[in-house]
N, CA and C atoms as a LAMMPS dump frame, in Angstrom:
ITEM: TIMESTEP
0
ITEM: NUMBER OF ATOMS
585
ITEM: BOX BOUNDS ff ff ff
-5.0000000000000000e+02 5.0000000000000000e+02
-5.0000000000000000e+02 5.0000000000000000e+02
-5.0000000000000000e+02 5.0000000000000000e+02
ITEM: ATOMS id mol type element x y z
1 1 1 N 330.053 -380.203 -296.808
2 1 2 C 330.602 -379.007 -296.204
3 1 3 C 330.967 -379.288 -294.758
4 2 1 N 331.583 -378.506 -294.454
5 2 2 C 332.608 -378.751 -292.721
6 2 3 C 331.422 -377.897 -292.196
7 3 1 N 331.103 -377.887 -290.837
8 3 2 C 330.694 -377.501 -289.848
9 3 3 C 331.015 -377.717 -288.329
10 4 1 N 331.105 -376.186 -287.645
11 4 2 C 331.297 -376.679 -286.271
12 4 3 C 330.211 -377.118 -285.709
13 5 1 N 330.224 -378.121 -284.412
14 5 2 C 329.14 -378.69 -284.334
15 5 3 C 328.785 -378.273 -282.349
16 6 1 N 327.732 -377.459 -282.466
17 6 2 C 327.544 -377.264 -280.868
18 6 3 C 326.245 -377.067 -280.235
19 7 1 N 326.69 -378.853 -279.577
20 7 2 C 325.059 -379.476 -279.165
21 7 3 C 324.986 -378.669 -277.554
22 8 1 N 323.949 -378.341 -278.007
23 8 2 C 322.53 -377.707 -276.975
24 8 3 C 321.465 -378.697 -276.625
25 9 1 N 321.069 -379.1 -275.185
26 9 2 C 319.962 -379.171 -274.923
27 9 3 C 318.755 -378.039 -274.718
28 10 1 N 317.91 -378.468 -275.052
29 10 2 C 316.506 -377.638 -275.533
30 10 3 C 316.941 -376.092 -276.413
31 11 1 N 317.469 -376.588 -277.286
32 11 2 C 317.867 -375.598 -278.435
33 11 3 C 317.73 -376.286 -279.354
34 12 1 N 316.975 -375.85 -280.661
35 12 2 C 316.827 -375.838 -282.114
36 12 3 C 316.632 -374.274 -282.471
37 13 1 N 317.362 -374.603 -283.916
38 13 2 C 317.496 -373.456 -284.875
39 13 3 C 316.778 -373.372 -286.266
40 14 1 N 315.906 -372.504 -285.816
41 14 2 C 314.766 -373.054 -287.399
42 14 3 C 315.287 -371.95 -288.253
43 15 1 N 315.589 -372.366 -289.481
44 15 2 C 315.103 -370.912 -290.747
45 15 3 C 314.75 -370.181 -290.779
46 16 1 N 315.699 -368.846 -290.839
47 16 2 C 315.195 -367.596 -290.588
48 16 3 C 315.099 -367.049 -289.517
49 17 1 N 315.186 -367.565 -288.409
50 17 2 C 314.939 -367.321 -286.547
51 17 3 C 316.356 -366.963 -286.255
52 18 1 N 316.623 -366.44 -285.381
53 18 2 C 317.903 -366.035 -284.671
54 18 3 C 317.861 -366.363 -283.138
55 19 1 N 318.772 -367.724 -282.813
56 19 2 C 318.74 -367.437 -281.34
57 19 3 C 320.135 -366.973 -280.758
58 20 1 N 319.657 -365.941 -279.511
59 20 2 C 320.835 -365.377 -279.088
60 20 3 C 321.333 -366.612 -278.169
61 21 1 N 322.275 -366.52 -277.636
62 21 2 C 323.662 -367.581 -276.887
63 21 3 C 324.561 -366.978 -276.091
64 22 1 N 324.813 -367.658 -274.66
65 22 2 C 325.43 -366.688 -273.736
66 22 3 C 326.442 -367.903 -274.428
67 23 1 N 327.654 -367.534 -274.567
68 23 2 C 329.139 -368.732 -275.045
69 23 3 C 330.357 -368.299 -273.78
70 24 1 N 330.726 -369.098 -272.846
71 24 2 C 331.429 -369.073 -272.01
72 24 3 C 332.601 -370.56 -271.939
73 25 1 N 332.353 -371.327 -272.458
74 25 2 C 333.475 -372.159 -272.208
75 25 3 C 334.38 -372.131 -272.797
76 26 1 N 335.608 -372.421 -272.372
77 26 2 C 336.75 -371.865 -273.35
78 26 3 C 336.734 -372.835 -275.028
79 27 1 N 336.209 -374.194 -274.887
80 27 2 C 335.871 -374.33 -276.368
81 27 3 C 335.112 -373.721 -277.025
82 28 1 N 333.914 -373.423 -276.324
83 28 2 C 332.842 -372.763 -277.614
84 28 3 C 333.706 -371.389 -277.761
85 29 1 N 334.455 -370.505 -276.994
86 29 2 C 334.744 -369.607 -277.398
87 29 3 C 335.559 -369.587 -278.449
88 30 1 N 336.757 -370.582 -278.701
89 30 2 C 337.373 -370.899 -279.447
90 30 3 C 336.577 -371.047 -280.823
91 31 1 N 335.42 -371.989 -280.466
92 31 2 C 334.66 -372.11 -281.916
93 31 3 C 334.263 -371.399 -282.531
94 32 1 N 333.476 -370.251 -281.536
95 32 2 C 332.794 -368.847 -281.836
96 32 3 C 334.017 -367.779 -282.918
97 33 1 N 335.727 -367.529 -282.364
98 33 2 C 336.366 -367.627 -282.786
99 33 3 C 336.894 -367.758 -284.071
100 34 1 N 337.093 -369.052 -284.362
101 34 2 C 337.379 -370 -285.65
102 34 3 C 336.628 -369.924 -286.656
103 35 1 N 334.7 -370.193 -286.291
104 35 2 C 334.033 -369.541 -287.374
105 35 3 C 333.96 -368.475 -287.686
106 36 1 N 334.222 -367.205 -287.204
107 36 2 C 334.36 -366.052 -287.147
108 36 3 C 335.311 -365.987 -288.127
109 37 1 N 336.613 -366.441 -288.145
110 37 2 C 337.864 -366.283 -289.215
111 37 3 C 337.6 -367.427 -290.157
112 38 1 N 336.866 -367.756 -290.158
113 38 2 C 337.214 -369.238 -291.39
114 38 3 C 335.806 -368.984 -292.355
115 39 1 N 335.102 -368.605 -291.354
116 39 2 C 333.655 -368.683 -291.901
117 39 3 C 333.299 -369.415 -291.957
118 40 1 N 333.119 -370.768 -291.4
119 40 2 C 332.709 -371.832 -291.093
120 40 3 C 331.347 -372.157 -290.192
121 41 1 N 330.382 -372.476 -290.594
122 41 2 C 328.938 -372.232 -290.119
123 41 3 C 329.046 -373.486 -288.668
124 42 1 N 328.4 -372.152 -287.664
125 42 2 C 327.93 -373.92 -286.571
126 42 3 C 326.657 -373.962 -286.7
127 43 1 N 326.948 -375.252 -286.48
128 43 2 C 325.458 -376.306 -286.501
129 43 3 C 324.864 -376.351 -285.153
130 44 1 N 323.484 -375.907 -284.696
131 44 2 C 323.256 -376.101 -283.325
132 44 3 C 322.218 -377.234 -282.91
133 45 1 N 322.984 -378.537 -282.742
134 45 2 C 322.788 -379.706 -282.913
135 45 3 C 321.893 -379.768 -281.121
136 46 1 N 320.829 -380.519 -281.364
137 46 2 C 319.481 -380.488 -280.223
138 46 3 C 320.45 -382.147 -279.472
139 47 1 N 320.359 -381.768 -277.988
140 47 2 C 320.644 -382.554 -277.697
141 47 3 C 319.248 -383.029 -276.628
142 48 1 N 318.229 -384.424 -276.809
143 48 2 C 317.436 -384.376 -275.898
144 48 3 C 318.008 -384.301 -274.235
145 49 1 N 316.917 -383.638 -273.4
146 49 2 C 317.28 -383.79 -272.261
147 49 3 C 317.711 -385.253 -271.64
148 50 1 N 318.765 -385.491 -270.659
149 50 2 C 319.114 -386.64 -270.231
150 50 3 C 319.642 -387.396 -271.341
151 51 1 N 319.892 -386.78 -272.314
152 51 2 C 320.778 -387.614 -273.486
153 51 3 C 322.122 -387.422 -273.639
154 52 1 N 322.53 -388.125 -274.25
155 52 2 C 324.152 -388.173 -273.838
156 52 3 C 324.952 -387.828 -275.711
157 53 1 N 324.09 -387.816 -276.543
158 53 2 C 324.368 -387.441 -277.838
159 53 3 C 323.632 -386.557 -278.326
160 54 1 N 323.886 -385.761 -279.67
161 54 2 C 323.214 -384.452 -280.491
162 54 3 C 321.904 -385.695 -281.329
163 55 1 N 321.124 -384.655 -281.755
164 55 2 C 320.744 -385.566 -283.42
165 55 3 C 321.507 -384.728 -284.284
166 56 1 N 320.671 -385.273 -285.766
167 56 2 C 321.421 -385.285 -286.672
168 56 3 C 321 -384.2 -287.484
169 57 1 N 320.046 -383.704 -287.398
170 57 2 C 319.294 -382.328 -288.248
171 57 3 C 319.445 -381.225 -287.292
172 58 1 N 319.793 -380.31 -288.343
173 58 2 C 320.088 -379.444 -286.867
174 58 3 C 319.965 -377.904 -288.043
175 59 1 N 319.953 -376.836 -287.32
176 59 2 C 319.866 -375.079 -287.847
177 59 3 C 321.219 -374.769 -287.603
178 60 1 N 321.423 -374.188 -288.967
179 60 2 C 322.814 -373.613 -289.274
180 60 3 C 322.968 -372.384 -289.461
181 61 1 N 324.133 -371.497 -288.809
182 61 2 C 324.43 -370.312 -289.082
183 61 3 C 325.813 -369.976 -289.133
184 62 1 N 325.93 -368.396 -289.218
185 62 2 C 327.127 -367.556 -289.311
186 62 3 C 327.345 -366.842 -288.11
187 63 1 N 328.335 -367.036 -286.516
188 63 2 C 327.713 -365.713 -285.574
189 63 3 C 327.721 -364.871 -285.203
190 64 1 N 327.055 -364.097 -284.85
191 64 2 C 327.087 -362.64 -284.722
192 64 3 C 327.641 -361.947 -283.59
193 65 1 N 328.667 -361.859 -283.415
194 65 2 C 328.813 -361.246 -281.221
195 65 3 C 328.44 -359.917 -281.602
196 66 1 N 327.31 -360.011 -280.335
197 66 2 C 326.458 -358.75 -280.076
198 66 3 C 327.109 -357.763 -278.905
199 67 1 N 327.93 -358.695 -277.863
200 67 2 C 328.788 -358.143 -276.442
201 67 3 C 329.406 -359.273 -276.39
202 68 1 N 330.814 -358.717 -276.615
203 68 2 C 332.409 -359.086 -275.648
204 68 3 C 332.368 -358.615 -274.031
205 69 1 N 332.215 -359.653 -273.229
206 69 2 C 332.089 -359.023 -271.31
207 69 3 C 333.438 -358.894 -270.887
208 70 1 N 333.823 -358.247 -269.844
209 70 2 C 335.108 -357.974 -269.506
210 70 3 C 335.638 -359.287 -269.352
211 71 1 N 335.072 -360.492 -268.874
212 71 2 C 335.544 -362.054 -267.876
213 71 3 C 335.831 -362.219 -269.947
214 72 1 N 335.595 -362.093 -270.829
215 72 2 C 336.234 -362.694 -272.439
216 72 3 C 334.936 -363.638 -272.685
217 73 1 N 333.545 -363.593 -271.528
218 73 2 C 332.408 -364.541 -272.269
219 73 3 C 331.943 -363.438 -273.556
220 74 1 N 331.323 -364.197 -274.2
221 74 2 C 330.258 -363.375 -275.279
222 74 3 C 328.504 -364.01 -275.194
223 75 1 N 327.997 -362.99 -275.807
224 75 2 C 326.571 -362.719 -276.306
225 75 3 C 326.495 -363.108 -278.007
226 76 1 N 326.275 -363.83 -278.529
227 76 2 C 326.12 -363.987 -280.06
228 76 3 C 324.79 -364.407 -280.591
229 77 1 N 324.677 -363.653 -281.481
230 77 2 C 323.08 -364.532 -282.202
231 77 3 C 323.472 -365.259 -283.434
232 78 1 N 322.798 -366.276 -283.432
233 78 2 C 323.163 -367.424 -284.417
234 78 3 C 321.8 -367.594 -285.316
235 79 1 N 321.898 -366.69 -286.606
236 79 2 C 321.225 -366.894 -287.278
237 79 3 C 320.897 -368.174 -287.908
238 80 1 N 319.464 -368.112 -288.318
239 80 2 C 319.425 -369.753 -288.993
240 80 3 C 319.585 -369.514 -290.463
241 81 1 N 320.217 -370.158 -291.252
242 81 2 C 320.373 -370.214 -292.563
243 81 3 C 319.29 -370.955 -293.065
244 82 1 N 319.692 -372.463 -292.361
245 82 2 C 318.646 -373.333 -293.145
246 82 3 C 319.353 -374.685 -292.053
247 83 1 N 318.775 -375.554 -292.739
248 83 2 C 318.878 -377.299 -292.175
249 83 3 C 320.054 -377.901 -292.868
250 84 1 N 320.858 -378.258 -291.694
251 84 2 C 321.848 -379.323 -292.696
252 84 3 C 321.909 -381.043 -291.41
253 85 1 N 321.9 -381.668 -292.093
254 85 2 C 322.365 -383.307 -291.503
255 85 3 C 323.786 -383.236 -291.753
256 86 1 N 323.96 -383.582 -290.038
257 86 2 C 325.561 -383.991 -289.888
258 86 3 C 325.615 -385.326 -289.956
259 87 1 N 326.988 -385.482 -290.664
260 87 2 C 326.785 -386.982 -291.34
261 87 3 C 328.035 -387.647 -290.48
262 88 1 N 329.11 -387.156 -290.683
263 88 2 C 330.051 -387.498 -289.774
264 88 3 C 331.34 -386.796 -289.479
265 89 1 N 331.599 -386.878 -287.946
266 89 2 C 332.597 -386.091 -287.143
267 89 3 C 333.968 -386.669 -287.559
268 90 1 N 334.7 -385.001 -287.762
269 90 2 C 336.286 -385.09 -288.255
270 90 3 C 336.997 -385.664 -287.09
271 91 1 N 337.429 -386.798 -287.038
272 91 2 C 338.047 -387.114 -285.077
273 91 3 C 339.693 -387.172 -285.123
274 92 1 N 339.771 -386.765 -286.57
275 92 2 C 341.457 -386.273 -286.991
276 92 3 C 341.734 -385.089 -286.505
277 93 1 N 341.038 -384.085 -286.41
278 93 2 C 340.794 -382.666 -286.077
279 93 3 C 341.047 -382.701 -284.634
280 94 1 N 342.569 -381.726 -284.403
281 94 2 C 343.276 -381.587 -282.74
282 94 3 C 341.775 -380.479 -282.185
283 95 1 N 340.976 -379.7 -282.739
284 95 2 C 340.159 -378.745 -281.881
285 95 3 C 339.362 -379.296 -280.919
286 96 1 N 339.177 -378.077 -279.733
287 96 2 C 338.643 -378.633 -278.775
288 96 3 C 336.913 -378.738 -278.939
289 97 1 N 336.22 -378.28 -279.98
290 97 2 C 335.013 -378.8 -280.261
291 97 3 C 335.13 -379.87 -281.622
292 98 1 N 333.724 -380.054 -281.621
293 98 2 C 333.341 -381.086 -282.683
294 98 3 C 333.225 -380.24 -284.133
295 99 1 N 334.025 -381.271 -284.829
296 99 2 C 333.77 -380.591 -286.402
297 99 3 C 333.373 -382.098 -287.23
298 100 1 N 332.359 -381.663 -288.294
299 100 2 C 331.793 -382.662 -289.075
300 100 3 C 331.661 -382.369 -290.394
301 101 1 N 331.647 -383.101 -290.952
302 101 2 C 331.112 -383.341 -292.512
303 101 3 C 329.48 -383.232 -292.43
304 102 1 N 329.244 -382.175 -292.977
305 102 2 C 327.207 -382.56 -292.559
306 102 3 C 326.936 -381.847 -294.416
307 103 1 N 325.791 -381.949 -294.758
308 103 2 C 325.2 -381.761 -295.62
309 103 3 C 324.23 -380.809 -295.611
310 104 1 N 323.738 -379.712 -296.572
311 104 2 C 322.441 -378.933 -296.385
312 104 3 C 321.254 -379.903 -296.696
313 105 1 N 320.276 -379.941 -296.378
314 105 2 C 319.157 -380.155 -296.577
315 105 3 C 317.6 -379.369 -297.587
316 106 1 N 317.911 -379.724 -298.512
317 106 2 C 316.647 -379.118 -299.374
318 106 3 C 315.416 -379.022 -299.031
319 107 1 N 314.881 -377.774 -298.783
320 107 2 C 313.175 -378.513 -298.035
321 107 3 C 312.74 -377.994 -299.427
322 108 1 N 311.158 -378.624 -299.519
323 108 2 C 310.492 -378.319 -300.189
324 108 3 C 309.272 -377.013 -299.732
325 109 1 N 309.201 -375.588 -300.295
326 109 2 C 308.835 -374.54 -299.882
327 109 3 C 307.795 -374.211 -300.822
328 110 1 N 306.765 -374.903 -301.632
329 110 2 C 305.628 -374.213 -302.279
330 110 3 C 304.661 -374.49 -301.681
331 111 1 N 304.065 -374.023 -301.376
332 111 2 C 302.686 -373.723 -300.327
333 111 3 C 301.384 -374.569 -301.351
334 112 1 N 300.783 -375.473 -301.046
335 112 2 C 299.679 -375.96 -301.691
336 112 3 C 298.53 -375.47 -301.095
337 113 1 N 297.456 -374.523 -302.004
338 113 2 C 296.498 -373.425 -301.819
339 113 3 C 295.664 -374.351 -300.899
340 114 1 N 295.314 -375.528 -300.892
341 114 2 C 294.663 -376.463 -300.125
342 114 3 C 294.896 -376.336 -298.926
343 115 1 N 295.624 -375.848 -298.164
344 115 2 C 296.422 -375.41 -297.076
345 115 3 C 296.165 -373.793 -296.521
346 116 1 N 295.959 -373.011 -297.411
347 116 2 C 295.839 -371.873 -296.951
348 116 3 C 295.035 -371.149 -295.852
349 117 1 N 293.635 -372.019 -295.663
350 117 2 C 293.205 -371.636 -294.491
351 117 3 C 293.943 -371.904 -293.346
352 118 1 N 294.744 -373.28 -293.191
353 118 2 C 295.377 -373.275 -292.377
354 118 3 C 296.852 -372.512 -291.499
355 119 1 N 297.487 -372.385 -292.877
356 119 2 C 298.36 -371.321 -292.86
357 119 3 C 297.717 -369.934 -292.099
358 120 1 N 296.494 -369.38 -293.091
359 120 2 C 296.406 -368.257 -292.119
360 120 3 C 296.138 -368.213 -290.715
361 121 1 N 295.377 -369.077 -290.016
362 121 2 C 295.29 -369.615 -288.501
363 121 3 C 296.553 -369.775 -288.037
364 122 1 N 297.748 -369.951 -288.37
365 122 2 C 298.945 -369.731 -287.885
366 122 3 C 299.506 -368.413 -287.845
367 123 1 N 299.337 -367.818 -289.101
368 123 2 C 299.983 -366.457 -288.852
369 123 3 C 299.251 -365.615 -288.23
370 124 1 N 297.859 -365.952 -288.331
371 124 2 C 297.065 -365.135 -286.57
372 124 3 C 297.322 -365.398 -285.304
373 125 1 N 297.3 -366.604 -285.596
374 125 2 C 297.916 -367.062 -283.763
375 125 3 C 299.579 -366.215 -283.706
376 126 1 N 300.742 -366.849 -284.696
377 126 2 C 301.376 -366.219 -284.354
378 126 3 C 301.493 -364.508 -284.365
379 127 1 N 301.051 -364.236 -285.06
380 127 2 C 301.07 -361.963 -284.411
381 127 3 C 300.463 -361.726 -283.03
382 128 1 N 298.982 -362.886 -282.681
383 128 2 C 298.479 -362.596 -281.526
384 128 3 C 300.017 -362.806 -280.854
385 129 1 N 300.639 -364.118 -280.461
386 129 2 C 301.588 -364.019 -280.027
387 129 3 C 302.621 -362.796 -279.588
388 130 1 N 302.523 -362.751 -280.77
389 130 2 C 304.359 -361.07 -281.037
390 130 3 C 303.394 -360.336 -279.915
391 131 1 N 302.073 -359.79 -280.054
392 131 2 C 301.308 -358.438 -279.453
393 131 3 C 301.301 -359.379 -278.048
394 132 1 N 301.093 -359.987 -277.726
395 132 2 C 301.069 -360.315 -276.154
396 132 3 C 302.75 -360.552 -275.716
397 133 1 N 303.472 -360.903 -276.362
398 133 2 C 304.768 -361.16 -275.547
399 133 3 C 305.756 -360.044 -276.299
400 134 1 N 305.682 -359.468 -277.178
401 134 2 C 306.812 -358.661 -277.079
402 134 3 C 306.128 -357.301 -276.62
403 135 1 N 306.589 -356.503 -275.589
404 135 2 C 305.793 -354.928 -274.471
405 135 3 C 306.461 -353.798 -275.906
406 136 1 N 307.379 -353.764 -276.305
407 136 2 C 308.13 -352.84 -277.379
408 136 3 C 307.239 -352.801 -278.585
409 137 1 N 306.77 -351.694 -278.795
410 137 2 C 305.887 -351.585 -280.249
411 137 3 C 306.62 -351.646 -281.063
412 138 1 N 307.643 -350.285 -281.36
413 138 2 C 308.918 -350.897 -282.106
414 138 3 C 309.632 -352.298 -282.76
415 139 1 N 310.125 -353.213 -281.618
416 139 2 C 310.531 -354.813 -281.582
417 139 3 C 309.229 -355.124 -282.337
418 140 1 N 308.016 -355.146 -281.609
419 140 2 C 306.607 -356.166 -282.491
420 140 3 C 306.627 -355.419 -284.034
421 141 1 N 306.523 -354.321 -283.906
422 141 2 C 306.36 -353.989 -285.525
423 141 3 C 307.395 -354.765 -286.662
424 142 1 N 308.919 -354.839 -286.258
425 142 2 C 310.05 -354.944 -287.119
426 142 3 C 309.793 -356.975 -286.535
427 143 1 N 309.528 -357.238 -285.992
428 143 2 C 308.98 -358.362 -285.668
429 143 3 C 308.013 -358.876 -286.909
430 144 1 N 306.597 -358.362 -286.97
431 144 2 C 305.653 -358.893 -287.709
432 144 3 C 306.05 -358.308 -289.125
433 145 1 N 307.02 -357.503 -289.537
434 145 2 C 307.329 -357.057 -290.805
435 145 3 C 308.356 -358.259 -291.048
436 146 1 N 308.885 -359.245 -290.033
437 146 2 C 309.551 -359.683 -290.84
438 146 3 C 309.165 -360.784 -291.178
439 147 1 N 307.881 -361.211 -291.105
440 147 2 C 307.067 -362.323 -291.225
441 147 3 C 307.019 -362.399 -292.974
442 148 1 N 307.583 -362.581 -293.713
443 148 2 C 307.428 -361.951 -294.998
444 148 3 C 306.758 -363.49 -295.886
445 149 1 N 306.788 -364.29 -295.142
446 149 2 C 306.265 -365.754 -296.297
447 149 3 C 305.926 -367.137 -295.37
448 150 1 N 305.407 -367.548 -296.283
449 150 2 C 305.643 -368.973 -295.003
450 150 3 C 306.792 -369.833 -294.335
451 151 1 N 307.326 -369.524 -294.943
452 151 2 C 309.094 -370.251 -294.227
453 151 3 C 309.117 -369.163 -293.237
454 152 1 N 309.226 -367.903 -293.103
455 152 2 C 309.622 -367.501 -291.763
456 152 3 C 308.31 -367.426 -290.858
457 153 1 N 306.837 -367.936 -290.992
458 153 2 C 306.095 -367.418 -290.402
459 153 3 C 306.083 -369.373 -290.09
460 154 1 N 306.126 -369.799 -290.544
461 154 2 C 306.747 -371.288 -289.849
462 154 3 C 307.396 -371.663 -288.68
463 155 1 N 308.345 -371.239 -289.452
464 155 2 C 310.115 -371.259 -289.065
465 155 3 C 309.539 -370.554 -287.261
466 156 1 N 308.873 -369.423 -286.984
467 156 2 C 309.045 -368.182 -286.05
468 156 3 C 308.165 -369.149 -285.009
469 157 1 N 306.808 -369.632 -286.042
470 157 2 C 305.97 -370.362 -285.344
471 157 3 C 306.347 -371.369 -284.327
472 158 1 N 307.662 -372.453 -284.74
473 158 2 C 307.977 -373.267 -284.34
474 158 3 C 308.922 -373.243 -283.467
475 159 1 N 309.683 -372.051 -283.401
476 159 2 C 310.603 -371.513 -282.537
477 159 3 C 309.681 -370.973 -281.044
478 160 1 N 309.15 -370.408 -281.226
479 160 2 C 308.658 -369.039 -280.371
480 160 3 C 307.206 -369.951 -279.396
481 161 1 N 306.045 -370.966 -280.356
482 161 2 C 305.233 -371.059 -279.734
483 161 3 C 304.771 -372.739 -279.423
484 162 1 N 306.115 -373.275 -280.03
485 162 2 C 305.859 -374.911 -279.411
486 162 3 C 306.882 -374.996 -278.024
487 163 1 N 306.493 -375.203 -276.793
488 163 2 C 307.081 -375.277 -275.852
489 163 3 C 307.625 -376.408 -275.772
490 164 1 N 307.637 -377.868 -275.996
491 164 2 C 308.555 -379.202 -276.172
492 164 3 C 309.253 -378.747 -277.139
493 165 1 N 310.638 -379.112 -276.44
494 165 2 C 311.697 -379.136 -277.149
495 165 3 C 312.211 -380.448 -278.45
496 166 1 N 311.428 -381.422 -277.839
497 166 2 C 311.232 -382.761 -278.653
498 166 3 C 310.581 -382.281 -279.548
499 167 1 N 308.924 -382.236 -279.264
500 167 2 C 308.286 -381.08 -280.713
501 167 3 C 308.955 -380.448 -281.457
502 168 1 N 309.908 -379.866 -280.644
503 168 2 C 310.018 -378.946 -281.856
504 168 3 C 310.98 -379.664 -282.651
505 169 1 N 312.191 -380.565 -282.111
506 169 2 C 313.213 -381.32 -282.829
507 169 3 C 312.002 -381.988 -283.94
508 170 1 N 311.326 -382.987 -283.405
509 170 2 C 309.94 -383.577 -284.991
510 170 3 C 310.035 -382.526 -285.931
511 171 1 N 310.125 -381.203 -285.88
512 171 2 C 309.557 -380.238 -286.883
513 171 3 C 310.78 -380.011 -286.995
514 172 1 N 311.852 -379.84 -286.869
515 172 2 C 313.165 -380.122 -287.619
516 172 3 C 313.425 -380.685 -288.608
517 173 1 N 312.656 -381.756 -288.834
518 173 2 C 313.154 -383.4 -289.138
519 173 3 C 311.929 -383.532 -290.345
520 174 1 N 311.44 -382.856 -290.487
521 174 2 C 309.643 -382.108 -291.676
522 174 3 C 310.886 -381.613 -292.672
523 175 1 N 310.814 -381.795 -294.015
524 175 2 C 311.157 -380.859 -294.856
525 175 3 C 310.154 -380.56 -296.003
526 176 1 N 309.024 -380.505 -295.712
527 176 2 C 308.12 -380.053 -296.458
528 176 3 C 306.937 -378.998 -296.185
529 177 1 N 306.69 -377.527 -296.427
530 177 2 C 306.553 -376.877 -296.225
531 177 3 C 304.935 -377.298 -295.393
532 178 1 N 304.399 -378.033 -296.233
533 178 2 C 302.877 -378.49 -296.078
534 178 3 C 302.719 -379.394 -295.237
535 179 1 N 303.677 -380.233 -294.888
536 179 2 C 303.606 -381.05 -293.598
537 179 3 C 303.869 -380.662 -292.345
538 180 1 N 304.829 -379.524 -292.806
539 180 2 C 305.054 -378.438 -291.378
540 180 3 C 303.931 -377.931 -291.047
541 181 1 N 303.011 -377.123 -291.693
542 181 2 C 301.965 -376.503 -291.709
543 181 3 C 300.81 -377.759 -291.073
544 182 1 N 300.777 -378.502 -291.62
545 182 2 C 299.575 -379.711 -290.623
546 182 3 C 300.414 -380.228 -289.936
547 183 1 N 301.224 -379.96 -289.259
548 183 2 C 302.148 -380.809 -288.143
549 183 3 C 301.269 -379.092 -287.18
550 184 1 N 301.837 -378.297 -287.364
551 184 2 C 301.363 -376.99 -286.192
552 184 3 C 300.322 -377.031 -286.305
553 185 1 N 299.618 -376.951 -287.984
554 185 2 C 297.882 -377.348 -287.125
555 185 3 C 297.276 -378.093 -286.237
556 186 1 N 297.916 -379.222 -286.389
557 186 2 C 297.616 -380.361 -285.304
558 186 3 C 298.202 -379.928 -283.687
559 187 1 N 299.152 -379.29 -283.674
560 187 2 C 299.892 -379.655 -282.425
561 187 3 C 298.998 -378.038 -281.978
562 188 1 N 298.158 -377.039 -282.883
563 188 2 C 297.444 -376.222 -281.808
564 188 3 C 296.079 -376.648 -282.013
565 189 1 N 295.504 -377.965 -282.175
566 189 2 C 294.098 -378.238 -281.836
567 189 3 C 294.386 -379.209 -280.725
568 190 1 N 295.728 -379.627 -280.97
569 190 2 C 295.581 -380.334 -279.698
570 190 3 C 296.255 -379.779 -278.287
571 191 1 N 296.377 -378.158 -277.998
572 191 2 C 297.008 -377.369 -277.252
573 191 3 C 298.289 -377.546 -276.358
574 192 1 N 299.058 -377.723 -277.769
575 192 2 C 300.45 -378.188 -277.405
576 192 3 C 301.167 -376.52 -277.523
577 193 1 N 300.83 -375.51 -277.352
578 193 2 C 301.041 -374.438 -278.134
579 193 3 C 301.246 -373.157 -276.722
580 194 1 N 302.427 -372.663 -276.624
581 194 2 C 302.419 -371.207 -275.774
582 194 3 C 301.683 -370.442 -276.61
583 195 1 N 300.755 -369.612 -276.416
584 195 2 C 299.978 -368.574 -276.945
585 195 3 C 299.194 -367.971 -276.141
């Protein structure tokens, strides 16, 4: 499948998470644009800090403009669909961003009961989370309602309460529900963790 491709430093897009995006350059606007009429998903490819290239796993969406500003910037949230690997860039393509050939990525999502204590120590830490950082009862309620399984209580985990951006790219790069789950166990005994 085609994808637009628009690398961010310290941005990843996990499953199920939505990050909002101020888009001001006249390419991304264009891109913002193009997927908009084509329907063409961007990929929001992690670029490490001081790096000069994306990787290759990256969170894919459809986007949403939330505000058009008078100057023609936008506000969009870029839902995550899921994981796709970009495999390789169209360099035939006259547009002023990057477009690629990338692939979805299958994770594996059955929860092994062997795991479950651990799981729940995540989804406590994360609600403690929601109740200390979001002030809106409202927002936290429609927040922790949407915690509905372990892919989004993952997915939210890894977004919201690993502060390395590298971390969190590693947990990108996991496609197994249970290795995700002892990857965050580990990374909050060893207090790698905003909470």
């Amino acid at each position: 499948m085609k994808c637009f491709v628009f690398p961010l430093t310290h941005a990843n897009l996990f499953p199920l998470t939505t990050k909002p995006l101020n888009i001001f350059e006249p390419r991304y606007l264009q891109m913002v644009e193009d997927s908009l009429e084509t329907k063409t998903p961007i990929a929001l490819a992690y670029v490490p800090e001081n790096g000069d290239t994306y990787r290759s796993i990256s969170g894919f969406g459809l986007p949403q403009v939330i505000d058009q500003r008078p100057n023609d910037t936008l506000l969009i949230f870029l839902p995550g669909q899921g994981k796709i690997r970009i495999l390789q860039e169209d360099t035939s393509d006259t547009k002023p961003y990057i477009i690629a050939e990338c692939e979805i990525v299958t994770e594996d999502l059955a929860l092994d009961e062997t795991l479950k204590a651990k799981y729940m120590t995540l989804s406590k830490l994360l609600v403690q989370w929601v109740q200390k950082h979001i002030p809106d009862p409202e927002q936290r309620e429609i927040f922790i309602r949407s915690l509905k399984g372990p892919q989004e209580i993952v997915s939210a985990f890894a977004a919201y309460l690993i502060r390395d951006y590298d971390l969190q790219y590693e947990m990108m790069e996991i496609f197994n529900i249970n290795d995700q789950i002892r990857y965050l166990h580990r990374l909050y005994e060893s207090n790698e963790l905003t909470i």
